[in-house]
C-alpha positions in Angstrom: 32.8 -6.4 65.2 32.0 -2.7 66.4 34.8 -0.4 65.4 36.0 -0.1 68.9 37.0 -3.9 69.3 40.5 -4.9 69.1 41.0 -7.3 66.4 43.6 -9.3 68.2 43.1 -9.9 71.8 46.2 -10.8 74.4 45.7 -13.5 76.9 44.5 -10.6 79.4 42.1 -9.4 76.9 40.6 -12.9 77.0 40.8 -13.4 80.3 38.9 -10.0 80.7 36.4 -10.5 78.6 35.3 -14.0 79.6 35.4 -12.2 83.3 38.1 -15.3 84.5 41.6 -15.5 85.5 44.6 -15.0 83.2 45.7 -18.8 84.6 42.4 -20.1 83.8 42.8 -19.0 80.1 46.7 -20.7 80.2 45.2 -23.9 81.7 42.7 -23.8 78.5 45.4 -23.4 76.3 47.3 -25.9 77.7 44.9 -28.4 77.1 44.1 -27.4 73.6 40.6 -25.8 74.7 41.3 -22.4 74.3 40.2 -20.6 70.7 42.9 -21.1 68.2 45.3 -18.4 68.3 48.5 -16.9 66.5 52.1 -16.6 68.2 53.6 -13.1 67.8 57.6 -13.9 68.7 56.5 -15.0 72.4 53.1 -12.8 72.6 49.7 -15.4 72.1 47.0 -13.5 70.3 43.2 -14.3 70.1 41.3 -12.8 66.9 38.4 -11.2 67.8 36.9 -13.4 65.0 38.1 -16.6 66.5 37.0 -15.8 69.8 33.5 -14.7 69.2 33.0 -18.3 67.2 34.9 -19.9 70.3 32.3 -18.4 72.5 29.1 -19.3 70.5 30.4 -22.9 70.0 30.9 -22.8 74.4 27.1 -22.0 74.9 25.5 -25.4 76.5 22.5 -27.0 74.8 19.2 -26.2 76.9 18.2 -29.2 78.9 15.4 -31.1 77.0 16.6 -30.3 73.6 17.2 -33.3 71.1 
C-alpha cells in the first residue's frame, strides 16, 4: 500500500475505485459479495487490505486454463 492510500475506504471510495456506482457497491453488499468490511456507528468501511485481496480473488480465470 503506497503511503498515499487510505487505509479504510467508504462505500464511495469503493465505488470509485472499482469505476461503478455507489448502488452497485450496496447491491454487492446486500448479497454478501462485497469485500468484508467493518461498521463505524452507521459508516461501512473497506480496508484497503481487504479490498485489494477482494479484487485479486474477482479476476476471471483465462479461457482454456485447467
Amino acid at each position: 500500500m503506497s503511503a498515499t492510500a487510505k487505509p479504510w475506504l467508504s462505500v464511495r471510495d469503493f465505488a470509485d475505485l472499482l469505476g461503478v456506482p455507489e448502488r452497485t457497491v450496496r447491491a454487492w453488499r446486500l448479497q454478501g459479495r462485497d469485500p468484508e468490511s467493518v461498521n463505524f456507528g452507521r459508516h461501512v468501511r473497506y480496508s484497503r487490505e481487504a479490498v485489494d485481496e477482494w479484487i485479486t480473488a474477482q479476476r476471471a480465470t483465462p479461457r482454456g486454463a485447467a
